[in-house]
TIKEKOL-500239 format. One record per residue (C-alpha): residue number from 0; x, y, z. Coordinates in Angstrom, 2 decimals. Example, Ala and Ser with C-alpha at 12.3 -4.5 7.8 and 13.67 -1.06 7.14 Angstrom:
BEGIN
{0,{12.30,-4.50,7.80}}
{1,{13.67,-1.06,7.14}}
//
This chain:
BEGIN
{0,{24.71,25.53,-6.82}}
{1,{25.26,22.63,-4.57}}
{2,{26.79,19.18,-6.19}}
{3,{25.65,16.19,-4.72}}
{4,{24.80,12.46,-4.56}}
{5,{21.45,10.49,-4.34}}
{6,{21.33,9.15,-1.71}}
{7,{18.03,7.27,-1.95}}
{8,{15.23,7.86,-4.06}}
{9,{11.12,6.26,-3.41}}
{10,{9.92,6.30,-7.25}}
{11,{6.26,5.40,-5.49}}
{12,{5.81,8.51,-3.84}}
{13,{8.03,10.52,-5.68}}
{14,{11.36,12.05,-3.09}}
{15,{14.20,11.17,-1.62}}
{16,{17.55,12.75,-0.80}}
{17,{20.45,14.05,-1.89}}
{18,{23.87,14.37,0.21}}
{19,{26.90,16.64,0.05}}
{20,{29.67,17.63,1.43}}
{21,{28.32,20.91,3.07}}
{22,{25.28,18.84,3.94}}
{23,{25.89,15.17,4.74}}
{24,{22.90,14.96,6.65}}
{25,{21.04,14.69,3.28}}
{26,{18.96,17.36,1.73}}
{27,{15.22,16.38,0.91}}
{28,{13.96,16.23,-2.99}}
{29,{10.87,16.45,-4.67}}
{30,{10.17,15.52,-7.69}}
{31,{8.41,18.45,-9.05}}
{32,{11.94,19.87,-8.75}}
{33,{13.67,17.59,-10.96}}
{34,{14.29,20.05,-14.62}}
{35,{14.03,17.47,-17.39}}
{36,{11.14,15.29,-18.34}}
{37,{12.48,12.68,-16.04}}
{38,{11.56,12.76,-12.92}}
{39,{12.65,9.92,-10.68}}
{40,{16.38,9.95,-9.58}}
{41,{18.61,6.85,-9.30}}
{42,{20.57,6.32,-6.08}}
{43,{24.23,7.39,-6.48}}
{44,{23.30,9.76,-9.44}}
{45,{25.35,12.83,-9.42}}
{46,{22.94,15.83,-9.43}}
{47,{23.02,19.76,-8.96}}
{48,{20.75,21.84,-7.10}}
{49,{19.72,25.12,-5.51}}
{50,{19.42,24.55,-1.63}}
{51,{16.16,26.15,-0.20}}
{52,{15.52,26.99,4.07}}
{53,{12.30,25.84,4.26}}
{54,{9.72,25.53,7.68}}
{55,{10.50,21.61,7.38}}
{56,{14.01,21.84,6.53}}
{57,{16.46,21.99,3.50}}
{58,{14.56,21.07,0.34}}
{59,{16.80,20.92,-3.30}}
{60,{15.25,23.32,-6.18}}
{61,{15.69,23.77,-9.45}}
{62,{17.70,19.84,-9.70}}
{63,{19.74,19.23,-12.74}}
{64,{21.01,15.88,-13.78}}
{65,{24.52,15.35,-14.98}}
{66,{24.15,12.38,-17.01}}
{67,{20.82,12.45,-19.77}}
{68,{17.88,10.32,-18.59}}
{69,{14.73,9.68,-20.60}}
{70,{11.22,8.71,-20.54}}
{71,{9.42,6.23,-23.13}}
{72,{7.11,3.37,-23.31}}
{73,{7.65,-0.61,-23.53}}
{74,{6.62,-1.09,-27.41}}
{75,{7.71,-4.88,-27.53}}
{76,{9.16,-7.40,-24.72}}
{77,{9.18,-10.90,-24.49}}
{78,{12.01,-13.86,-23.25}}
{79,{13.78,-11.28,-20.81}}
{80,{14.30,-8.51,-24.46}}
{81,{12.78,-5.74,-25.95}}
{82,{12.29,-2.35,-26.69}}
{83,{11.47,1.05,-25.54}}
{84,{10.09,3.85,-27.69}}
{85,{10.71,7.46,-26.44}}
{86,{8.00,9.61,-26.22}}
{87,{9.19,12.65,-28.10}}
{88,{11.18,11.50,-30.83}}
{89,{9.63,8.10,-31.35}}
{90,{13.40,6.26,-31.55}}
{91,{13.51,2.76,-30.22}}
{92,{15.96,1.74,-27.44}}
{93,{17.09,-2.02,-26.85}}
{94,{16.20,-3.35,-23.39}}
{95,{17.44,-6.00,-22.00}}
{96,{15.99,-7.25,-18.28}}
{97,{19.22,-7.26,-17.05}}
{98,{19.29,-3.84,-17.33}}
{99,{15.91,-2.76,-15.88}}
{100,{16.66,-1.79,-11.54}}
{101,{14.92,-4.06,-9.72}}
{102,{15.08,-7.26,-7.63}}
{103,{14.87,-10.96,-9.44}}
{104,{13.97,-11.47,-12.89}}
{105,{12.91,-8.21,-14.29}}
{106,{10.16,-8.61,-16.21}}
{107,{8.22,-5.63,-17.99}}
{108,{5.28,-5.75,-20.22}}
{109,{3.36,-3.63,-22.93}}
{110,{2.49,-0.01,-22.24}}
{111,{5.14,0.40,-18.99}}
{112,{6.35,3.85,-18.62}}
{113,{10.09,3.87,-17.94}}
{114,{12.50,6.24,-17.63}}
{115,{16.52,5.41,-18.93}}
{116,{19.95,6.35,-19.85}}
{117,{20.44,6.08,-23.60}}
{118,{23.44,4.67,-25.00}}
{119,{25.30,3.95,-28.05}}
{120,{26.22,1.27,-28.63}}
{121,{27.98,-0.81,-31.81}}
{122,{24.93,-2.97,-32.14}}
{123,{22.49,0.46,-31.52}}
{124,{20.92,2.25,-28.98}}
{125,{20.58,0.72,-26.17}}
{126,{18.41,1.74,-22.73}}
{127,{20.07,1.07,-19.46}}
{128,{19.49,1.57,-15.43}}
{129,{15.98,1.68,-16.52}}
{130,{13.39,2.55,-13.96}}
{131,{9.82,1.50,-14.08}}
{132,{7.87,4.23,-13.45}}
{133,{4.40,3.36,-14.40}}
{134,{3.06,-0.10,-14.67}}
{135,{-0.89,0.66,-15.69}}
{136,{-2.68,-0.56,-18.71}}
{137,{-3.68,1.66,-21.35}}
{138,{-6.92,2.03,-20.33}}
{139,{-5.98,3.08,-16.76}}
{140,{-4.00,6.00,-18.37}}
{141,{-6.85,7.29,-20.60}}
{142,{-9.62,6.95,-17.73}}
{143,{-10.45,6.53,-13.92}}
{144,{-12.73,3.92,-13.37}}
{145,{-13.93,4.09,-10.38}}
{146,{-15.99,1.61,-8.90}}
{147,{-14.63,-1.08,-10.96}}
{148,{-16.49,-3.99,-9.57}}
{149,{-20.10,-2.10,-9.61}}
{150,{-19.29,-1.21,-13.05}}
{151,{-17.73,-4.46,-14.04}}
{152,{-21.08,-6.55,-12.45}}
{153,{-23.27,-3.87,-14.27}}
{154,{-21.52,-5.34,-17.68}}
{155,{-21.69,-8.73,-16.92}}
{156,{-25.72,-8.19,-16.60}}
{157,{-26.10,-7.10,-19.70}}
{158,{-23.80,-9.13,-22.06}}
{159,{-24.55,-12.57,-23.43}}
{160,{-23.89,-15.42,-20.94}}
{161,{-19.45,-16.60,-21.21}}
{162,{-17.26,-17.43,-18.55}}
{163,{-17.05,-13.68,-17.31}}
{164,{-16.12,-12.63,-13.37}}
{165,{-15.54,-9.08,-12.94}}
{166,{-11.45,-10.13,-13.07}}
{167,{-11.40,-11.67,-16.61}}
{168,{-13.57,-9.22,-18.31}}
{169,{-11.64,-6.24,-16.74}}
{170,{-8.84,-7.99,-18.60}}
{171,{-10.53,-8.23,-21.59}}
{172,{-11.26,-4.70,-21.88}}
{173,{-7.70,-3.64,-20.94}}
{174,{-6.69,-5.74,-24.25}}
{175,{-9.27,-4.43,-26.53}}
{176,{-8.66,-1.09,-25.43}}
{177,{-4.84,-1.56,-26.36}}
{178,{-5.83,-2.42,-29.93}}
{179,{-8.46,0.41,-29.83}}
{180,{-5.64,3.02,-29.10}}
{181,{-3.82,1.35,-31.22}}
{182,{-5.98,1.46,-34.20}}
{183,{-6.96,5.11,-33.27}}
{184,{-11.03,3.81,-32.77}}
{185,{-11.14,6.06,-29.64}}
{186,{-14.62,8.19,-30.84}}
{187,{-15.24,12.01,-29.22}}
{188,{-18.37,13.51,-28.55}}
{189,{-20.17,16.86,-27.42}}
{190,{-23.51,17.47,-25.65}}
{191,{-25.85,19.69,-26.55}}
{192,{-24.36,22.36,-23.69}}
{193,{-20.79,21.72,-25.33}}
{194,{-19.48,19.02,-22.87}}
{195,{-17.21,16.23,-23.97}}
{196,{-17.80,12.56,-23.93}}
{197,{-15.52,9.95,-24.77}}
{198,{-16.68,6.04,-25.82}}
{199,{-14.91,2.87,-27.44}}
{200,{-16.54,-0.32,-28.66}}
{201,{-16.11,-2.94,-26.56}}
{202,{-16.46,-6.11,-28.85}}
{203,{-19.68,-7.21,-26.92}}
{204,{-23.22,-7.59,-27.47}}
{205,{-26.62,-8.06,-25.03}}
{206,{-29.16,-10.59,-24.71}}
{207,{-30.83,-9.26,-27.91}}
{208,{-27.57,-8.76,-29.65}}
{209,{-27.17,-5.19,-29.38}}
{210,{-23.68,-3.97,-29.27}}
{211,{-22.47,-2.17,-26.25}}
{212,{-19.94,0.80,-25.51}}
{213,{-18.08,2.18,-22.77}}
{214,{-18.74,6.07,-22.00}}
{215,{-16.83,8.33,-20.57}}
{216,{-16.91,11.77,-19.19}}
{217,{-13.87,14.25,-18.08}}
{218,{-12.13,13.60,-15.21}}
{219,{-12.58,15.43,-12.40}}
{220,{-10.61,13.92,-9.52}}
{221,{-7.17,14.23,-10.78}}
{222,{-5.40,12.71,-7.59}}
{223,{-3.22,9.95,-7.74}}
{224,{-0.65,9.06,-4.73}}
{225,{1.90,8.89,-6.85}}
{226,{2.19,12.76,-8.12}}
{227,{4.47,12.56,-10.90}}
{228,{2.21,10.09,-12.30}}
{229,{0.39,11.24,-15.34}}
{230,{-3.77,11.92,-14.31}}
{231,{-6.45,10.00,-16.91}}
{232,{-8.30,13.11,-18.22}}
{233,{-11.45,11.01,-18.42}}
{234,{-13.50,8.77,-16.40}}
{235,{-15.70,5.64,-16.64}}
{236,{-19.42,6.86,-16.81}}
{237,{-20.84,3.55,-17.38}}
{238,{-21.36,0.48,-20.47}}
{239,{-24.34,0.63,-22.36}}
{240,{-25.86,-0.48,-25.38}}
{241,{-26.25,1.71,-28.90}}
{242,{-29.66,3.05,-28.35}}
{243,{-28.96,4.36,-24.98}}
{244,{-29.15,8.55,-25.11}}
{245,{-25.26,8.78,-24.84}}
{246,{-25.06,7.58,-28.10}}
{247,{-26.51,10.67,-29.92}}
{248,{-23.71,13.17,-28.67}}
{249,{-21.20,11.06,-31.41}}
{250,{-21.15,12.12,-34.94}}
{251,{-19.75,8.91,-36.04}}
{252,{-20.36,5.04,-34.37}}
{253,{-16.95,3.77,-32.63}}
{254,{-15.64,0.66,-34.84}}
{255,{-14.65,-2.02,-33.24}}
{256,{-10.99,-3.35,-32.70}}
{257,{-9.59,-5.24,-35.51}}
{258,{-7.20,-8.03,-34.60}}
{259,{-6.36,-9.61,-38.25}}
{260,{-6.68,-8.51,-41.82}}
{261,{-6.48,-11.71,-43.17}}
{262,{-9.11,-14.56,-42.45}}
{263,{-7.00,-16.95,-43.78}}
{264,{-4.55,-16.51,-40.65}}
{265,{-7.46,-17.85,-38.45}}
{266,{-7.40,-21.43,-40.04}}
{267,{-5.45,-23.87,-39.86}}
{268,{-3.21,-24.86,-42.64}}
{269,{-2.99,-28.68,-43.35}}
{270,{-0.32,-28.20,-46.24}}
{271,{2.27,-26.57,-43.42}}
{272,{4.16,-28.78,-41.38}}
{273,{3.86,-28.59,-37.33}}
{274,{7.24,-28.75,-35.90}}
{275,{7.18,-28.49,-31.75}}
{276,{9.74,-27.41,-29.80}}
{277,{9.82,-29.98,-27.10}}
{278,{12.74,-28.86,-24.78}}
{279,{11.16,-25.57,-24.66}}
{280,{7.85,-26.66,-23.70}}
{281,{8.60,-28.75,-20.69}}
{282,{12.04,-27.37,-19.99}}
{283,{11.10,-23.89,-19.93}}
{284,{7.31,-23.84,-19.71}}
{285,{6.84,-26.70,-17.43}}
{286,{5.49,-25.09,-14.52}}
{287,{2.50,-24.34,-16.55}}
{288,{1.21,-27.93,-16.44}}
{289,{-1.10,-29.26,-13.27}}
{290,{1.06,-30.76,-10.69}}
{291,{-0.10,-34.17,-11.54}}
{292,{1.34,-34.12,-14.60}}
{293,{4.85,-32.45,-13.55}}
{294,{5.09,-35.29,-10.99}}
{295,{4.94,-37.73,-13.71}}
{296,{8.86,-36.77,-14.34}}
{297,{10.21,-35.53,-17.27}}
{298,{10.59,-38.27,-19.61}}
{299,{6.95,-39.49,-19.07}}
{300,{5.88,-35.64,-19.89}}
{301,{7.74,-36.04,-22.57}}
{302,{6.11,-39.51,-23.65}}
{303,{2.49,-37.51,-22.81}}
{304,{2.98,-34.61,-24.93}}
{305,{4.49,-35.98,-28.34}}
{306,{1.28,-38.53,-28.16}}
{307,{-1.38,-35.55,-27.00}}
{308,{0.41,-33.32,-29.97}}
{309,{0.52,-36.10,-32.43}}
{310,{-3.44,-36.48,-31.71}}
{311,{-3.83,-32.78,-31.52}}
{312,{-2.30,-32.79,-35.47}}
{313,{-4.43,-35.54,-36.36}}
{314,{-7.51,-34.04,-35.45}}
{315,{-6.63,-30.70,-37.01}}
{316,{-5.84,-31.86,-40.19}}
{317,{-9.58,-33.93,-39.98}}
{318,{-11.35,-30.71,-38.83}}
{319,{-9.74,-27.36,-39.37}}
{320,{-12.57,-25.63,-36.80}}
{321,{-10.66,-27.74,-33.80}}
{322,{-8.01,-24.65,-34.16}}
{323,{-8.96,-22.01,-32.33}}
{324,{-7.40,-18.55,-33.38}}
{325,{-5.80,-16.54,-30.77}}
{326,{-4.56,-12.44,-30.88}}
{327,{-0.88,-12.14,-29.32}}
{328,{1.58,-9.37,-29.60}}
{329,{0.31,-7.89,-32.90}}
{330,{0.10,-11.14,-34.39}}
{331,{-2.87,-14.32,-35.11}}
{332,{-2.10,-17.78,-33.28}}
{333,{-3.39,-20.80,-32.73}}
{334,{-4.29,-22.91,-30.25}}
{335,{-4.90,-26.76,-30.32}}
{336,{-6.35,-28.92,-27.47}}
{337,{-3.69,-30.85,-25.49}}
{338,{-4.93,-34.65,-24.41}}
{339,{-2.62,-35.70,-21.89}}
{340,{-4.72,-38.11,-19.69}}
{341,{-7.50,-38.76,-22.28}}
{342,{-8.54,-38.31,-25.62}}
{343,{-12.11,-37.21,-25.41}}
{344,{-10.58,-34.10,-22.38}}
{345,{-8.30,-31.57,-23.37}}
{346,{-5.77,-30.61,-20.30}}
{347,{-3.88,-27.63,-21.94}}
{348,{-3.68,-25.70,-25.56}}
{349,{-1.06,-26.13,-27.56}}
{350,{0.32,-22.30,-28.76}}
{351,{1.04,-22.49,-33.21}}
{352,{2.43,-19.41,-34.71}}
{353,{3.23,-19.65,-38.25}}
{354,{6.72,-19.18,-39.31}}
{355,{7.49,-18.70,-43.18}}
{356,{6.54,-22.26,-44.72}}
{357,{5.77,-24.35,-41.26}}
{358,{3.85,-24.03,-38.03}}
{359,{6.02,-23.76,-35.01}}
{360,{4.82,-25.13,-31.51}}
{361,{7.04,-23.72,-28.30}}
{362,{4.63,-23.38,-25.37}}
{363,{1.04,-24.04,-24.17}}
{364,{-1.59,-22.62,-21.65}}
{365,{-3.67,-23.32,-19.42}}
{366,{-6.97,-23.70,-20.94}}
{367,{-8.32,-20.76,-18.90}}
{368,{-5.33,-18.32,-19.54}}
{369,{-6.12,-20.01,-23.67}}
{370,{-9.81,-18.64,-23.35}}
{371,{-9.06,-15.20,-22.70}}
{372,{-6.53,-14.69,-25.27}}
{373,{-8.89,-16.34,-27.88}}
{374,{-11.47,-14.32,-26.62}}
{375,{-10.15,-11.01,-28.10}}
{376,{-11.27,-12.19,-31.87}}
{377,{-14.72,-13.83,-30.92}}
{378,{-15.99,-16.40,-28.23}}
{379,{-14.64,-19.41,-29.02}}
{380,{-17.00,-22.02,-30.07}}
{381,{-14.96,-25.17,-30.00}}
{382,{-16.10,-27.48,-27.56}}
{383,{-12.82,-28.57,-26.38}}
{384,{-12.01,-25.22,-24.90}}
{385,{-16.15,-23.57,-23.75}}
{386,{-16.30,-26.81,-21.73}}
{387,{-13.49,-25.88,-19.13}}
{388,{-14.80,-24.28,-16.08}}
{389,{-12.07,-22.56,-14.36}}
{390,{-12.35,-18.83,-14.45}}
{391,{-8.74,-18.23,-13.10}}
{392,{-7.50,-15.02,-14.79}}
{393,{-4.04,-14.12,-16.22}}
{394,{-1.31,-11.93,-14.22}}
{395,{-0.34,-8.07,-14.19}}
{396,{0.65,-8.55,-17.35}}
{397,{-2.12,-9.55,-18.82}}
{398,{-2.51,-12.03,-21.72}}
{399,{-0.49,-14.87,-21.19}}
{400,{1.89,-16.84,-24.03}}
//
């Protein structure tokens, strides 16, 4: 066997090369012919292989790593840290962004794929030169969808008038599918010639307040550009409501998603105190306010927000409904209207998480990004966040905190 050195690997499209010393010209590698469970190779990587005389050239085979790499999933990240759960034994590595190969600040989110050496260290395992291998949702993995738009439109027609655009309810869904999975709500079906159908709740009702589900059949176009990537065995069929036919091929309703056990976490508690965190809300969340308000300088933002949360706490206190709960990372939130020009128009939400015996206050949203994450429990019905009118949508990663 051959011993050689990445030379350069394209995780997108899955090959690269490796050089040696018999071969400095580089010898080209597939992925398929990586042994191991991971498949994409890190530049400089020592690696050996079986060299093959193909039609198109030398081609590696049979490609065995020196050093262990393996694949898991991003379980928890946020503020640059987190952690990555393997898929086969289920142990959790600490990741650091530092650590993750790429350019800038490397940011991951919920659900990645990545591939990693695991260390030991003193404080635990530890995942480094981690490679981001797949960056889709949940719901992408489980199913193709298709048309999205069609289908998304299609929705929108038959759900109860919100702020919906084909965007922010695709986001939606990706979210309530996550807790779906999560909570194992995922319901399986047969027709009456045997074939399988797949459907999930989605949360939302029609016109005449009839709940609708998502339906899916198996997949079969099980192409993807990038090979190594896993193939959704299903695929979207369409939404519909309970009494269409596609409901009688499931033995059992789907539930819905749950996002809290107790309803106590979605009111506000006037006996806690509400401590903000001021330097991290402008200094590190800053860029989240309208420029009209950043080019007010810092100490006058400063000035704005202790008044807007002072009034914010004031009004909560009067009416516990002006809280509006909000589902983040596994845990209940919530938001309070931000009155930086004027008290009868909130600008932003104010983010509340309770911590042990207080509530603690470290960043706000844009009252857009604020919707969507309330949106998970129920449409919100305070007045101070329906009567924005922007339908902007969050990132790639989803919800935003």
């Amino acid at each position: 066997m051959e011993l050689g050195i990445v030379s350069f690997f394209n995780k997108e499209r899955g090959f690269g090369r490796i050089k040696t010393g018999n071969f400095p010209e580089g010898v080209f590698v597939h992925f398929s012919d990586v042994q191991g469970e991971a498949k994409i190779l890190v530049e400089n990587e020592m690696v050996r292989f079986e060299v093959d005389h193909t039609d198109k050239g030398l081609r590696a085979r049979a490609v065995v790593r020196l050093t262990e790499r393996l694949r898991g999933r991003i379980s928890q990240f946020s503020k640059g840290f987190g952690y990555v759960k393997t898929s086969d034994s289920q142990q959790q590595y600490f990741l650091h962004h530092s650590d993750i190969l790429a350019t800038g600040f490397r940011r991951v989110a919920h659900d990645f794929e990545v591939e990693f050496s695991p260390f030991e260290t003193e404080r635990g395992l530890q995942a480094k030169e981690v490679i981001v291998t797949d960056m889709r949702p949940a719901l992408e993995k489980f199913a193709h969808l298709g048309d999205t738009t069609t289908q998304l439109e299609h929705l929108i027609s038959l759900v109860q008038p919100e702020m919906w655009s084909p965007s922010n309810l695709k986001n939606y869904l990706i979210h309530v599918f996550r807790r779906i999975e999560e909570e194992g709500k995922i319901a399986f079906g047969k027709d009456n010639r045997g074939a399988d159908y797949a459907s999930f709740h989605t949360g939302l009702v029609t016109h005449s307040y009839e709940e609708i589900f998502a339906y899916f059949t198996p997949n079969r176009k099980r192409y993807h550009p990038a090979g190594y990537l896993q193939q959704p065995r299903w695929a979207l069929k369409t939404f519909a409501p309970e009494s269409d036919y596609l409901m009688s091929y499931f033995p059992e309703r789907p539930e819905m998603a749950c996002f809290y056990t107790d309803p106590a976490e979605l009111i506000f508690d006037p006996a806690r105190r509400l401590v903000p965190d001021y330097d991290h809300i402008v200094g590190e969340r800053e860029s989240r306010f309208p420029e009209k308000f950043r080019s007010w300088g810092r100490e006058e933002l400063l000035n704005r927000l202790r008044n807007a949360i002072h009034l914010a706490e004031r009004r909560v206190r009067r009416n516990y409904r002006t809280a509006v709960p909000q589902y983040y990372d596994g845990a209940i939130q919530l938001l309070l209207p931000l009155c930086l020009e004027s008290p009868d128009h909130a600008d932003m939400a104010l983010v509340v998480a309770r911590e042990h015996e207080i509530y603690r206050a470290q960043t706000v949203l844009p009252l857009s990004w604020a919707y969507q994450n309330a949106r998970l429990i129920a449409p919100p019905e305070a007045l101070w966040l329906t009567r924005q009118k922007s339908t902007e949508v969050a990132g790639p990663e989803g919800i935003r905190i």
